[in-house]
N, C-alpha and C positions, 0 to 999 in steps of 0.2 A: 448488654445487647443494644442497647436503645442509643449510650455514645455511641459504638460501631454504625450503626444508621446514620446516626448526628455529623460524624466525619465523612462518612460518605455524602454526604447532600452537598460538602460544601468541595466537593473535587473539583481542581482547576484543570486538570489535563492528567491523559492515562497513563503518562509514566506515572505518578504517584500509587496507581494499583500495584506497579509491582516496584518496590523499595530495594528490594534482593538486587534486582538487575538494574534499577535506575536510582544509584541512593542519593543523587545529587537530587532527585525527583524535574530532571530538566533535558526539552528534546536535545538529544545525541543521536546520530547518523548509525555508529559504530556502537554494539554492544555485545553483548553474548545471546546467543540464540538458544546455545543450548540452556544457559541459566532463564532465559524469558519463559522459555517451555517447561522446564521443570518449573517454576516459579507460578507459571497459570493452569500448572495438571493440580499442585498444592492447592491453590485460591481455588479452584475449582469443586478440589477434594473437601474442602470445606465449608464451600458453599452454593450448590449447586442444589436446587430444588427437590431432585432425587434423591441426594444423601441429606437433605434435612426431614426428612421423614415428613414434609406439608408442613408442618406450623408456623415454619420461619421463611416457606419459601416465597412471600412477598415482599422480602428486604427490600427498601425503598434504596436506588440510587439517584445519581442525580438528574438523569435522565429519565426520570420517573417509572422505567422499568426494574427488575430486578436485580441483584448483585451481581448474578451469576450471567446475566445480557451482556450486563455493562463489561465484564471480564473479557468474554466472550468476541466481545464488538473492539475492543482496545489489544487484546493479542491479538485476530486479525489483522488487525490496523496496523500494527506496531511490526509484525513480524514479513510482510511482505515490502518492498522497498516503494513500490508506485504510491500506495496508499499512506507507509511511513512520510511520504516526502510530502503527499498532498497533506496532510496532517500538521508535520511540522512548519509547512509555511503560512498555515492557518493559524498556529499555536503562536509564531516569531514574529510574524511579518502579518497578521490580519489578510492571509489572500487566502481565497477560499479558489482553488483551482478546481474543485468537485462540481463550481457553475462554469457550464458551459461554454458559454459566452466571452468570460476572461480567458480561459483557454485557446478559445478559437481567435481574439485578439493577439495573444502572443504568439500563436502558432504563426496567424499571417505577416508579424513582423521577421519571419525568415523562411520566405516560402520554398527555398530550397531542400529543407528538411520534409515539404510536404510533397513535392516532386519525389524527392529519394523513396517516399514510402511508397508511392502511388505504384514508383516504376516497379519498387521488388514485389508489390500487390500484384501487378501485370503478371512479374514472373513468374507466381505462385499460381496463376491461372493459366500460365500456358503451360507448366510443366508437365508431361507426363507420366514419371516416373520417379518411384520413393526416394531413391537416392539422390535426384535432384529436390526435392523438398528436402530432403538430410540437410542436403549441402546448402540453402535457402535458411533453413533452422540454424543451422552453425553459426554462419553470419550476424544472423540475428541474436541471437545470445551474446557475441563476441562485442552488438552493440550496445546492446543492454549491459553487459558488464561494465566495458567502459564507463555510457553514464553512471551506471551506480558508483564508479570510483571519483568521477568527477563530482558527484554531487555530494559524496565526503568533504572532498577540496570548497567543497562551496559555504557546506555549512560550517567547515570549521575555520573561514575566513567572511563569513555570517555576507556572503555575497548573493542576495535573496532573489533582487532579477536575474541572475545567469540559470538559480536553482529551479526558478519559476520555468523557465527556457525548457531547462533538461527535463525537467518532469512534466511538462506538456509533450516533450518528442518521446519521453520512455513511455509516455499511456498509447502512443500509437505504435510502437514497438512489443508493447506487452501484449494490444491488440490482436499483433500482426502474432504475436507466439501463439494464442488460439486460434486463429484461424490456420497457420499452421497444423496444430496439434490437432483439427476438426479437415481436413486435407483429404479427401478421396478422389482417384481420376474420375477423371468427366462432368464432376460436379460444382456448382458454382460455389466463388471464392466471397465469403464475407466478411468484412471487414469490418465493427462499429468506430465511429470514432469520436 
C-alpha cells in the first residue's frame, strides 16, 4: 500500500492514472472514451473512499488530496475536449490558458472570432421561438465540431499557437452551448467568457 501512495505522489500528468487508455502515458487528442470510462468506473471501484470502508480513504495524491479527487478531477479533465486541450497545452507547451488574461490576449489577436460570437449572442436574444434556438444550437455544434477536428490536426503536428487560438474560441463556443441549453423567451441571455 504505502508504494501505491509513493507512486502516486510522484505523478507527472493524468494520463498516467489511466495506463488502460493512455499506455504511452503521454497527451493525445484522440483516444477511447469508452475505455477512459470504463477504465475510471475500475480506478474508482477500487478506490473511492466508500468502497474502502474509511481506513484507506486518505490515500495521499499528489495534489495533496485523495486518490479518488485526483481520479475524479483527471476524467473530467481528460474526457471533455475544452478542458482536454486547456490541459494539454499546459502539459506541452507550459500555457496555462485557464488564466484569464492570456486568453483574453489571444482572443484579441483576432477580433473577428469575437464579433462572430457577439453577433450569434445578439441572435440568441432576439429570438423568439425554440426552433430558432434549435437552429442557433445546430450551428453551434457544427462549430465546435469543427474545432475539435482542427485541434486534432494541431496536436498531432504539435502546432501549439494555432491550438492555443482554437481553444480560446471553443471556450466561448462551449459558453455559448450553455447559455443556449439555459434559453427561455423573454428572459436575458448570459454569456460568461
Amino acid at each position: 500500500m504505502l508504494n501505491l501512495v509513493r507512486q502516486r505522489r510522484f505523478l507527472s500528468t493524468f494520463y498516467e492514472l489511466f495506463p488502460q487508455t493512455f499506455p504511452k502515458k503521454a497527451p493525445v487528442w484522440n483516444f477511447n472514451e469508452r475505455q477512459l470510462r470504463k477504465e475510471y468506473r475500475n480506478l474508482q471501484a477500487q478506490h473511492h473512499p466508500d468502497m474502502l470502508g474509511g481506513n484507506l480513504s486518505q490515500e495521499v495524491s499528489s495534489s495533496g488530496g485523495n486518490y479518488s479527487s485526483l481520479l475524479n478531477k483527471a476524467y473530467h479533465t481528460l474526457k471533455e475536449p475544452l478542458p482536454r486541450s486547456q490541459y494539454m497545452l499546459k502539459v506541452l507547451n507550459n500555457m496555462d490558458l485557464t488564466e484569464e488574461r492570456l486568453s483574453q490576449s489571444i482572443m484579441q489577436s483576432d477580433p473577428s472570432i469575437l464579433m462572430q460570437v457577439l453577433d450569434t449572442h445578439e441572435q440568441l436574444e432576439e429570438v423568439l421561438s425554440e426552433e430558432d434556438v434549435r437552429n442557433i444550437d445546430l450551428e453551434n455544434r457544427d462549430r465546435i465540431k469543427g474545432i475539435e477536428s482542427q485541434l486534432q490536426e494541431c496536436y498531432e503536428t504539435m502546432d501549439y499557437g494555432r491550438a492555443a487560438r482554437l481553444t480560446v474560441e471553443l471556450k466561448y463556443w462551449v459558453n455559448l452551448a450553455k447559455a443556449i441549453k439555459e434559453w427561455q423567451p423573454g428572459k436575458p441571455v448570459t454569456i460568461n467568457h
